[in-house]
N, C-alpha and C positions, 0 to 999 in steps of 0.2 A: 636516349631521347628520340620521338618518335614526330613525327612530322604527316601533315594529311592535308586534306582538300576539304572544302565547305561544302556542302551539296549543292546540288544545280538548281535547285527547285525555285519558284518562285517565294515573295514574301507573303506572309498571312496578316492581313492587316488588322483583322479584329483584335487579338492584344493591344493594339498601339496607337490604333482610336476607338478606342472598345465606347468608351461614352461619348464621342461625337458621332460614331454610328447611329447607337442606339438615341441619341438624341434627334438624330434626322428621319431614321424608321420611323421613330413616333408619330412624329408630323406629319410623315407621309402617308400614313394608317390613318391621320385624325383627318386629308385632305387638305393640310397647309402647306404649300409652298415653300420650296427653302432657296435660297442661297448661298453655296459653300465657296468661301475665299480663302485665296493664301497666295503666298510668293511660287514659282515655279521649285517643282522638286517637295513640294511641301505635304504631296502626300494626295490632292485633290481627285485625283482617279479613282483610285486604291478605294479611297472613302467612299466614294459616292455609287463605286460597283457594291461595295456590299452592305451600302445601306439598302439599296434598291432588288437588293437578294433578298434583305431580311422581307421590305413592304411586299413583294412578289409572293414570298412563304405565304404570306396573309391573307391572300386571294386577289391583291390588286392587279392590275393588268397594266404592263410598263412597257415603254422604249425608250430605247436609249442610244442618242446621237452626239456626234461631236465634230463642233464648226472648225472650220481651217481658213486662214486666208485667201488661199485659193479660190475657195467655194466663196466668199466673201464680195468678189467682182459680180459675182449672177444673183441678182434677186430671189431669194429664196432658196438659193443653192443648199443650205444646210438639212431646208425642210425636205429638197425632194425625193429621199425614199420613202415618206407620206404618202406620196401621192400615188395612187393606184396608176399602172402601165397604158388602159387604153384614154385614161381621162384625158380629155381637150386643154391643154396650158397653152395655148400660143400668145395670151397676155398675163402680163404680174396681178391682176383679178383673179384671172380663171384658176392660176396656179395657188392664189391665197386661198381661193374655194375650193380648190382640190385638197388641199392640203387637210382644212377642216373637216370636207368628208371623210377623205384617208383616217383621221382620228374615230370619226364618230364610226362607221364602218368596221374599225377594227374596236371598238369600244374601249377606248384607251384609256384608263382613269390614270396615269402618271406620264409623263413627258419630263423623261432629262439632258440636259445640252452639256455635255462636256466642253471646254472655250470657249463661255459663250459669249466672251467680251468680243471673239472674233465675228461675232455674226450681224450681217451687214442691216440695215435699215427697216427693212420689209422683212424680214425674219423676226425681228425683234418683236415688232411690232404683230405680226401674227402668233407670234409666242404670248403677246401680253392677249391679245381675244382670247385664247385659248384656255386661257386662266381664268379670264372673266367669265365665260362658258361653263367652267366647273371645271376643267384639267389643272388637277396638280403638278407644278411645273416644279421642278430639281434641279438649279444652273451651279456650273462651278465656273468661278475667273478666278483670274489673276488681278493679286492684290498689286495695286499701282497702274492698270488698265483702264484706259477709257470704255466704259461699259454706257451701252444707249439706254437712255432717261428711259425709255417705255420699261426698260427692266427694272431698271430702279425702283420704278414705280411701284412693280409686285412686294417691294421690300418698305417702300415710304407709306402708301397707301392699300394696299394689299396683305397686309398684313403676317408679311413672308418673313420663315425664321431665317434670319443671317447668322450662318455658325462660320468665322474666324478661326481658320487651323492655324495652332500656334507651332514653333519651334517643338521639337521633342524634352523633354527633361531629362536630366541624366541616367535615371532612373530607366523612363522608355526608352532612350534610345542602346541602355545596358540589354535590357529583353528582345529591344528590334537589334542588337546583333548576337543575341545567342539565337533566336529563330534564324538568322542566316547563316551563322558557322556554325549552327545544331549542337552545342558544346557550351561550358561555362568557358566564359570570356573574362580577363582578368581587367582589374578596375582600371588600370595603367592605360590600357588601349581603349576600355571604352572614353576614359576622359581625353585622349588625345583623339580621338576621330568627334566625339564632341563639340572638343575646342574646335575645329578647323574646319566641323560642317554647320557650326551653332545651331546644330539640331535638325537640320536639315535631312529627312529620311532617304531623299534619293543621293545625296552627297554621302550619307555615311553609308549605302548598300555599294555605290559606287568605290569610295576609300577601301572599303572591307575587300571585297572583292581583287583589283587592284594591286593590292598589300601580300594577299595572298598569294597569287601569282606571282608576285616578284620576293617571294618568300620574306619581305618583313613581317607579316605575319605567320607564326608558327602554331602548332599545335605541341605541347611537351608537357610531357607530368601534367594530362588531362586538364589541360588548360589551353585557350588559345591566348597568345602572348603577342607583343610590339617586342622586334627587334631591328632597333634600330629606328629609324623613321618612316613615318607614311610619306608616299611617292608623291606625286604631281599625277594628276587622272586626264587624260584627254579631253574626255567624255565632259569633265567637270569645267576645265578649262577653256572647250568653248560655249557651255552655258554662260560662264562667266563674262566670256569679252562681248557679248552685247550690247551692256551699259557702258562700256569700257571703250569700246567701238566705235561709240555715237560721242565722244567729247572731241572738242577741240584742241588741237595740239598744243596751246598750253594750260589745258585744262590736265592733258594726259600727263605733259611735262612735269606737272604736280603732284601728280598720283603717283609716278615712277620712283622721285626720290623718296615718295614717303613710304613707298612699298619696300625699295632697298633699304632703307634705315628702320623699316618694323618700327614707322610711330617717329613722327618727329614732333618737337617744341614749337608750336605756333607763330612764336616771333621769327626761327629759325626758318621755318618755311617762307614768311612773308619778304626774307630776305632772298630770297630766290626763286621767287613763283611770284606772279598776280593777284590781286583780291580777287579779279575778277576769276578766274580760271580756279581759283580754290574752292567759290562760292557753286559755280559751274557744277564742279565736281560734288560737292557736296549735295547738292539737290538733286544729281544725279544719283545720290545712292554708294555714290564710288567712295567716298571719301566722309569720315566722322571726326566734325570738330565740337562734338558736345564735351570731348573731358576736357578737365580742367588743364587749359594749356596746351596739350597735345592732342595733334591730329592722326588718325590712325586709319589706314583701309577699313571699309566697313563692313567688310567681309572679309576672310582667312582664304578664301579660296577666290576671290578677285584679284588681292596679293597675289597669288599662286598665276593665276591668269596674265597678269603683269607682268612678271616675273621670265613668263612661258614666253612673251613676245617680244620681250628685250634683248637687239644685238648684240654682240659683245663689245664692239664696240661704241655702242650707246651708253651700255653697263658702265663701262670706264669712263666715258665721259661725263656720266652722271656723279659718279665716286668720285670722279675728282671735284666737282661741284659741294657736292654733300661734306666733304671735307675739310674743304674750304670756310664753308658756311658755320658750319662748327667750329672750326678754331677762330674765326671773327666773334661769334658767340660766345666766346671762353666758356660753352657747355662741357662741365667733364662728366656728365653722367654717358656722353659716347666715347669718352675716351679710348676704351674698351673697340670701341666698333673703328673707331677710327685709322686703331692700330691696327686690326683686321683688313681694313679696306686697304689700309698702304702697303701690307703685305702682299695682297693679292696684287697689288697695280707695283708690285718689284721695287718699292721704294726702299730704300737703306734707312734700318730703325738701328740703334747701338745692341748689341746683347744684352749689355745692361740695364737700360731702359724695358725689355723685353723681360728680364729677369725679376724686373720691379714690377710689370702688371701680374707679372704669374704669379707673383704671389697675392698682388691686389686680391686678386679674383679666384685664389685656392679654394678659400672656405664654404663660399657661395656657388662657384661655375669650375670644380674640377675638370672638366673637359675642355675650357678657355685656356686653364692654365697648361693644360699640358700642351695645346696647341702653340703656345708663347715659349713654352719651355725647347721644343722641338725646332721652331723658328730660331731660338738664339743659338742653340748648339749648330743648326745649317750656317750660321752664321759667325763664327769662331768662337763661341762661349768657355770651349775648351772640358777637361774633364769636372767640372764643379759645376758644368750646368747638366753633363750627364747625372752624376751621382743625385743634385737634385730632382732630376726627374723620375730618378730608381726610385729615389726615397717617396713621391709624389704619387708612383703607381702604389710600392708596397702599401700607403695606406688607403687608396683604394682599393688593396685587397684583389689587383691585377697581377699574376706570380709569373705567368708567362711571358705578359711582356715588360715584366720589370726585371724577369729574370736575363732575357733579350737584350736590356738596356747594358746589366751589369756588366753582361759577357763582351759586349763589346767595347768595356773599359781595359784597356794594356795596364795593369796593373804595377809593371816594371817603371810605366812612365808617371806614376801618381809621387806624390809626399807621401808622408806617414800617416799626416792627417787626412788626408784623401781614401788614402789604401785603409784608414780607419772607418771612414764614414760610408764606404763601399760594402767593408764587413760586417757592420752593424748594419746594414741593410739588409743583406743576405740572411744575416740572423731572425731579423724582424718577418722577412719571408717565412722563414721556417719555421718557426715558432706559430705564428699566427694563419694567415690561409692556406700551409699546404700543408696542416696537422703532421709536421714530425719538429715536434717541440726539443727531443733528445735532443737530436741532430742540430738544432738552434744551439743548445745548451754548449754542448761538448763546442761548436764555435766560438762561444760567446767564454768559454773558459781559455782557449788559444789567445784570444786577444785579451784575457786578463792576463796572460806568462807575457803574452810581447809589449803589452802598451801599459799593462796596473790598472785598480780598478778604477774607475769613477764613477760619480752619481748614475749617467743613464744606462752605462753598460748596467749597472743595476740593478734599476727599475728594469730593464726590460727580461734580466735575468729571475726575476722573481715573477715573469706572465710568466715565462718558459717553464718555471717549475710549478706553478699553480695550474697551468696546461698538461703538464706530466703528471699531475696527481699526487704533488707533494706540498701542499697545502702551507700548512705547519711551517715550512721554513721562506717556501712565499711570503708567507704574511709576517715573517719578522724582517725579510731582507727591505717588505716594501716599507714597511713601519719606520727602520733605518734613513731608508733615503727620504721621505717625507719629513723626521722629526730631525733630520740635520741641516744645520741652518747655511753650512756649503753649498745644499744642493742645490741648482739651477733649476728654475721654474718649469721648465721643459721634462725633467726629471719625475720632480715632485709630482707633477701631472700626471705622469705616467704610470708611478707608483700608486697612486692616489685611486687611476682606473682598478688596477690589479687588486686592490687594497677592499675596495669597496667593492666589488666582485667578489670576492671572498666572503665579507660578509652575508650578502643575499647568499651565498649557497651554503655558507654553515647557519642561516637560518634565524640572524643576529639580526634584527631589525633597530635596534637601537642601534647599534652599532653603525649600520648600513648611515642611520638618521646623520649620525652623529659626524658621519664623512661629507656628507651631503654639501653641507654654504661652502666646505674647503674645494671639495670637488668641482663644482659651480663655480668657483672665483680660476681656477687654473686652466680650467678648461675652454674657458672664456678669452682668458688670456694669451694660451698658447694655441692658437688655432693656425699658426703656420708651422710648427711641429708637428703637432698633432691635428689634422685638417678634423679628424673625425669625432675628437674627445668630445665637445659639446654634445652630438646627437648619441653618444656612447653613451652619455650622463645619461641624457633623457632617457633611452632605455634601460638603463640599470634601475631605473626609479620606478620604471613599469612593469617590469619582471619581477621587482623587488616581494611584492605580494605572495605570487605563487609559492615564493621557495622561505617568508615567512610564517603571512596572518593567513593566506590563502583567501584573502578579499579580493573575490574577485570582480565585486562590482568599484572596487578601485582600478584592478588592473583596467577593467572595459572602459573605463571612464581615460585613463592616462596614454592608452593606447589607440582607442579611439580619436584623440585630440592628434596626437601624432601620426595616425593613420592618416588623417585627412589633411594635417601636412605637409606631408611627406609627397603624397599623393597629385598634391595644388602643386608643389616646386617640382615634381618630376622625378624625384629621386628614388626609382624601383628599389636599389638594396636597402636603404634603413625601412623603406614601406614593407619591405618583405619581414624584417626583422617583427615591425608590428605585427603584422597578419601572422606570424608562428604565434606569438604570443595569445592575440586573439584570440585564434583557432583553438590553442590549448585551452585556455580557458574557456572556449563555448562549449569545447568538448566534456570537461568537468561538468558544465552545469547542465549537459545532455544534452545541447542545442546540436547536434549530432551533422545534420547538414552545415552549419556557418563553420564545423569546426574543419570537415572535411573541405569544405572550398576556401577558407583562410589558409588553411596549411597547401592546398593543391597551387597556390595561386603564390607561396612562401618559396615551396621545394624545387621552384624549377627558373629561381628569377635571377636575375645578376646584378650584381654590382658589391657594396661594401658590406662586409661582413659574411655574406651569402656563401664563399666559399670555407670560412671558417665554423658557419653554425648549422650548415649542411646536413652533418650528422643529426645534431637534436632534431631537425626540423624533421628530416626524413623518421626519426623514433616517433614523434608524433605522429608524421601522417598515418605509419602501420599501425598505433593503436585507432587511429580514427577510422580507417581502413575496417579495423577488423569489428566493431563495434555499428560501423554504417553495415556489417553483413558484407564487405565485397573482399572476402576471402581471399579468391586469387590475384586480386590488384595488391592484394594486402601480402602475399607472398612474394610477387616479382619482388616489390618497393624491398625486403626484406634479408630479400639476399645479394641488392647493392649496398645494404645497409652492413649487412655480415661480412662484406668485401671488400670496405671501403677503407682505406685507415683515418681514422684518428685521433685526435688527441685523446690523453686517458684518463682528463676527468668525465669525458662524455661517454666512457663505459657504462658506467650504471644503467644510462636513462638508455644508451641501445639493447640493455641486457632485458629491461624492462618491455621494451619493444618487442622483441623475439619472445619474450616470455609469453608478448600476447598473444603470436601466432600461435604459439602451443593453445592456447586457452580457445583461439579460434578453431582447430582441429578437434575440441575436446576432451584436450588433455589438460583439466584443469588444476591436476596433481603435480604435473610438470610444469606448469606456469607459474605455481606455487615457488615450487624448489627452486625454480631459474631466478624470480624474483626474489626469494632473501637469499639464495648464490651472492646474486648483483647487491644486495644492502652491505651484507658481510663483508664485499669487497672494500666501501667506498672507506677511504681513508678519515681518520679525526683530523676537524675543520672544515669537514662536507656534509654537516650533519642535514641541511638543507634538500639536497641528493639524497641524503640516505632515506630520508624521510618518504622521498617520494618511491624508491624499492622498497622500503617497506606496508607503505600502504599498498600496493598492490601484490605483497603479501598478504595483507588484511584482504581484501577482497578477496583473494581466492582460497579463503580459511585453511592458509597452511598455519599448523598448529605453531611455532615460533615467531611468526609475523608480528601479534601485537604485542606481545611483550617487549619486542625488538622497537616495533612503533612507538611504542611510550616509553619508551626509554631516550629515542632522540628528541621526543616533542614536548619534552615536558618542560618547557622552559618559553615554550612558541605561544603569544598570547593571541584571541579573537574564537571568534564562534564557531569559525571553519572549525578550529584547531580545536574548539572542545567537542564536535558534532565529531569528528574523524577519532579523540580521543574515545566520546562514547560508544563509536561502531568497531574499537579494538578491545574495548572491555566485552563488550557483548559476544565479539565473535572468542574469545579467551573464557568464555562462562560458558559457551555454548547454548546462551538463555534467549529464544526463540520473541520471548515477549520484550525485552531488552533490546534486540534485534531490531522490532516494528517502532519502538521508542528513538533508536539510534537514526534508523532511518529520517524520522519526520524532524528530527534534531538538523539533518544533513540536506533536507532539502529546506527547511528554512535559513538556513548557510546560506543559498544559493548552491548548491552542490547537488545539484537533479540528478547527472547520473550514478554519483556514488548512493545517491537515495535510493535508486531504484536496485543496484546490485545488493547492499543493504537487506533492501524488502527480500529479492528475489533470493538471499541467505536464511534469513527466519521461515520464507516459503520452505523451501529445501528441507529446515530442520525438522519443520511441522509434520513434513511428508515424511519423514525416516522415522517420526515418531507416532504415526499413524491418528495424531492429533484431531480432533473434529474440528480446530480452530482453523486447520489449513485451509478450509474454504472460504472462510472470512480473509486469511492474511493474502489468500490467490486474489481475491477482489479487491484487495487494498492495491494489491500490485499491479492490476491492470487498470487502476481507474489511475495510477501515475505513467504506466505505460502511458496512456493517453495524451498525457500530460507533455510529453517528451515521446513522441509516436515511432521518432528514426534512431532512438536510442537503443539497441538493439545489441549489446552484449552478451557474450557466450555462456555469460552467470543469468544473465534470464532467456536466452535462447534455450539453456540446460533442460529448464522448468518444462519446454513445452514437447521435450525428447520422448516419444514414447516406451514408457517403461519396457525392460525385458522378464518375460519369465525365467522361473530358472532354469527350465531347461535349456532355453534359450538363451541365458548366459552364458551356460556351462557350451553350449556347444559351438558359439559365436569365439568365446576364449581358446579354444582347442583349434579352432580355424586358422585363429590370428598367428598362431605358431607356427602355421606352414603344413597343418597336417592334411592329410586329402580327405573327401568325405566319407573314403571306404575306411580310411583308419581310424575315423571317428567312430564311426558306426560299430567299428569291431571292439573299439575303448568302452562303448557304452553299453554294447548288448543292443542296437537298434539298426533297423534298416538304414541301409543307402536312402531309399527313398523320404526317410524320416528326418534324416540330415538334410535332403536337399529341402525338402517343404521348411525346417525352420531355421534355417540359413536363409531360407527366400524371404521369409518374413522378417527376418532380423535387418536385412537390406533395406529394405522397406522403412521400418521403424526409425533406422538408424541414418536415413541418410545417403548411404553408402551403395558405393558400386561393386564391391569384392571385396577378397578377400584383403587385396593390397591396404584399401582404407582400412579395416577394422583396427589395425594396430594403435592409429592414433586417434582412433575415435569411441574405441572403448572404452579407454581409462576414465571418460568422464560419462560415462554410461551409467545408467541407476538400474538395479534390481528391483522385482515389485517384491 
């Protein structure tokens, strides 16, 4: 993981009011007058320098000034670099006449005032002549500013465009920070600097900036990321106390408890604050009681500001306030907060009470509960509040510090029951996020010799083996513990996951269906066993596609809905789970950049799941890698991939990975073999898997691939599944025209890139067959290149390979064995010099720097 700094450069504003630029240039081209307003920070400079760049381009002749309150005590103070050096000002006349000449003198046709709400009486007013004259005037203020009527006037009767800069959308303010961290920015961060700047451009260059420096913001797996939380910003903090500054002390008093409690209940406030001082506040901006019931700062970085100026001992004395206030209100939706707050202020809570919110609030606020969990055990909870919080980490899929937690349980001093629940933990670790399933297994068999078996040991003995790659007795052990009416719901659950996992990858979609309302009723149910099973569901339902019907505009549809939230609730691991999925799928349908930035933005995030789907994700990003064309990112990723252990039903899909970097270097003989290597491997009951190493068999027309392919898919119904059937019969005929059929079958699937590799097969065949039709089928292929422009695969990169002669094969192959040019030369009967000139051209042709490359870039070399 790799870590870096933003550039120092300033921001480009044209992206990010590209149409309020070009909306004020207009004007200022036609001669009208504008008024540019917004709140501070909102961008009003930025805009107004480069509107006044573009009208300047156009031949207009501009200045441009900006009022201060300083300048504001002197009559005319704003105007007088107007005014020529010897002119006579010794009265606010002479200097208002200087001024006008100064314009006409210099033949000014645009005048713009940056603050110009700052600009005192007699400025205002010489600004509005100036206009009335024929100078196009350009003012930017501040929205909530007392601004002088003569101005106004330019806009009431003067017929001045007023452009209102709004908040950025999330959308802009995603692009205003990739111009400032020069990098894809991952959605996680941009919605949290968002949320906290509500759009605000100088708050969010501010946060970025900030973040970065104190390394919450990272750079890793070509992504910048949030880790952790965005800081409090100085800079931001006292923009912020302004409004904050100007209220009266119990208007302020108001603001503080509702800034510590992040939003309080109207009646609850009114119980310890004044109308008056609420109302205060509210008109000040500080404070928003338009929702329904509760009052909340009205701004995320005013809170922040509040927050910044509160003594500690104020802090406490407010908590105890807010405390109070709440339990008179028998409000329990703070219950949660309240026990927070009494924690911090040393109050004695029971462990057991502590024991009972962590689990309230497991399923929703994993990070509350472990904080509850960790308070009770300071607190005497003893070893059963440790083991609950092992078990709490393991399923957030935390192994180091769940593993932390185990070890420091004395295992001599447990029950049986204890010393049980501690090993099934440790088993649950191993099996699931640190990929050595064995190693779970061979535990999970120990405590079947000391304790016998029962229902969860398992359920969770059948992940272990469907993780190992043995499918087949998985799915009978889980089958077991679901249809025995013994098992405990916690079980059944668990089985239930395993069970219907299995299905999607043998490929069983009825099957999968057919698990589904049972799977949904347990997982529902047991959410303090299984904190995760719910959002576990939802993904198996959105992966379910790929590994049956291959509909992918269902997966984009089901993972879309969960991308976005996942993404609203904060939860980067299941959002990352989405974005793999995504990613794979845009990549199938050629969208070739979403698939590389879903996966970039998957491979490098944390939280639940992310250390156990590591490997798949990382197999995707190298096939996206190597089909985006970036070869050597597509390498490094490739041989943490090759290094990494894990579990061994996710051999296939890494075998396929590696297969592509062959296919990336041009060896697309050896991408071939590698890929039905990896089908042949996958065990029955994954026929789902297998399917997928065999179609990329299919694609690299290794002669075995489709017969292999239709032999797992024939059973898998939908379009996909018959468009990939017809581009295995075609490439099994070897029939060129079958090929161009197969293709347009494949992209009305939605499957664009396999269309294009497809096309870019019957290209290929046309060409070996000296066909006159190859010019036609080369133009079919390029007007779908088009179509999908960054799709860009090593099966139509092949196409554009400049053929070799034969000599030049023969003498390119003689190389690649290590032999020297004199020995060639003597093998063939020709000059040194005759080697070296078509060895030079062969480099050329090929790609290639020496000798070194030829070996794995020849094999997918074409002869003419």
């Amino acid at each position: 993981m790799s870590e870096q700094l933003p550039p120092a450069g300033r921001f480009v504003p044209a992206p990010i009011r590209s149409a309020e630029i070009q909306q004020i240039a207009e004007a200022i081209r036609a001669g009208r007058s504008v008024l540019i307003a917004g709140v501070a920070g909102i961008g009003k400079t930025v805009t107004l320098a480069a509107a006044l760049t573009e009208a300047a381009a156009s031949g207009r002749r501009t200045a441009a000034l900006t009022a201060t309150s300083a300048m504001a005590v002197i009559p005319l103070g704003a105007l007088m670099s107007l005014i020529e050096d010897d002119a006579d000002v010794a009265t606010p006349v002479e200097r208002a006449l200087a001024v006008h000449r100064g314009v006409i003198d210099r033949q000014l046709d645009v005048l713009a005032i940056d603050d110009a709400h700052l600009l005192d009486s007699a400025s205002a007013g010489v600004v509005h002549q100036l206009a009335a004259s024929g100078v196009t005037i350009v003012l930017a203020v501040r929205s909530g500013s007392r601004v002088h009527d003569a101005l106004i006037l330019l806009v009431k009767d003067g017929g001045a465009l007023r452009c209102e800069l709004q908040p950025l959308t999330i959308d802009e303010a995603s692009r205003f920070a990739q111009r400032q961290l020069d990098g894809e920015v991952d959605a996680g961060l941009v919605r949290a600097v968002h949320g906290r700047s509500r759009g605000n451009p100088l708050a969010i260059g501010a946060l970025i900036r900030e973040s970065v420096a104190r390394h919450s913001v990272v750079y890793s797996e070509g992504i910048w990321r949030l880790r952790g939380f965005l800081p409090m910003v100085d800079e931001l903090v006292e923009l912020m106390r302004m409004p904050v500054d100007r209220l009266s002390s119990p208007a302020l008093d108001a603001v503080e408890l509702v800034a510590l409690a992040d939003g309080l209940p109207l009646h609850v406030l009114l119980d310890v604050a004044e109308d008056r001082a609420i109302d205060e506040a509210e008109l000040a901006g500080v404070l928003d009681v338009s929702g329904p019931g509760e009052v909340r700062v009205g701004h995320p970085l005013i809170g922040d500001a509040v927050l910044a100026m509160l003594p500690t001992v104020r802090r406490r004395t407010q908590l105890v306030r807010l405390i109070a206030a709440l339990e008179r209100s028998g409000d329990l939706v703070h219950e949660v907060a309240v026990a927070r707050w009494s924690i911090e202020l040393g109050r004695e809570i029971p462990p057991a009470r502590l024991r009972e919110l962590a689990e309230l609030v497991l399923a929703s606020d994993p990070g509350t509960s472990e904080f509850f969990l960790r308070a009770a055990i300071d607190r005497g909870a003893g070893p059963d509040g440790a083991v609950r919080l092992a078990e709490v980490l393991a399923h957030q899929y935390r192994p180091e510090d769940c593993l932390s937690v185990l070890d420091s349980i004395d295992l001599d001093a447990l029950s049986p029951k204890q010393v049980l629940a501690v090993q099934m933990t440790r088993a649950y670790l191993l099996i699931m996020p640190t990929q050595r399933s064995d190693d779970g297994l061979a535990l999970l068999d120990d405590l079947r010799e000391q304790f016998g078996s029962f229902p969860m040991l398992e359920a969770l003995s059948s992940t272990g083996l469907w993780r190992s790659g043995r499918p087949k007795e998985a799915g009978d052990i889980a089958s077991e513990v679901v249809d025995h009416s013994a098992s405990p719901p916690d079980a059944v659950a668990h089985a239930l996951l395993t069970s219907a996992t299995l299905r999607i990858y043998d490929g069983d979609e009825e099957g999968f269906a057919e698990h589904l309302p049972r799977l949904e009723h347990f997982t529902a149910r047991e959410r303090a066993s299984l904190p995760e099973g719910e959002d576990a569901m939802l993904l198996l339902a959105a992966i379910a596609p790929l590994y049956t019907t291959l509909d992918l505009a269902r997966v984009r549809q089901l993972c879309a809905a969960g991308y976005a939230h996942e993404l609203a609730a904060g939860d980067d691991g299941t959002r990352a789970q989405y974005a793999m999925i995504l990613g794979r799928a845009a990549l199938i349908a050629g969208d070739t950049d979403h698939g590389v930035r879903f996966l970039s933005e998957a491979v490098g995030a944390r939280g639940v799941w992310c250390t156990s789907s590591l490997p798949l994700t990382r197999s995707y990003l190298v096939q996206a890698l190597v089909i985006a064309g970036r070869q050597e990112d597509a390498e490094t990723l490739g041989e943490l991939l090759a290094a990494e252990p894990r579990s061994r039903y996710l051999y296939p899909e890494a075998e396929v990975a590696l297969a592509s970097l062959l296919a990336g270097r041009g060896d697309l003989r050896g991408a071939g073999e590698r890929a039905v290597a990896a089908a042949r491997s996958v065990p029955d009951g994954l026929q789902g898997i297998a399917a997928v190493a065999w179609y990329e068999g299919v694609r690299y027309n290794h002669p075995d691939a489709p017969a292999g392919f239709l032999g797992v898919v024939a059973d898998m119904p939908g379009p996909a599944r018959d468009a990939q059937r017809s581009h295995a019969r075609a490439v099994l005929a070897r029939d060129p025209r079958v090929l161009e059929s197969a293709a347009g079958e494949l992209l009305a699937a939605g499957l664009g890139g396999y269309a294009l590799d497809a096309m870019a097969g019957a290209v290929r065949l046309l060409k070996a067959r000296h066909s006159t039709d190859a010019t036609r089928a080369l133009e079919r292929l390029r007007f779908l290149q088009a179509q999908f422009p960054n799709y860009n695969s090593p099966l139509v990169r092949e196409l554009d390979r400049p053929a070799l002669t034969a000599r030049e094969s023969e003498i390119a192959r003689l190389a690649s064995f290590g032999n020297s040019d004199r020995e060639i030369a003597a093998f063939l009967s020709i000059t040194v010099r005759t080697v070296e000139t078509h060895l030079f051209r062969v480099y050329g042709k090929l790609g290639v720097r020496g000798r070194a490359e030829l070996a794995s870039v020849l094999t997918g070399s074409r002869q003419a």
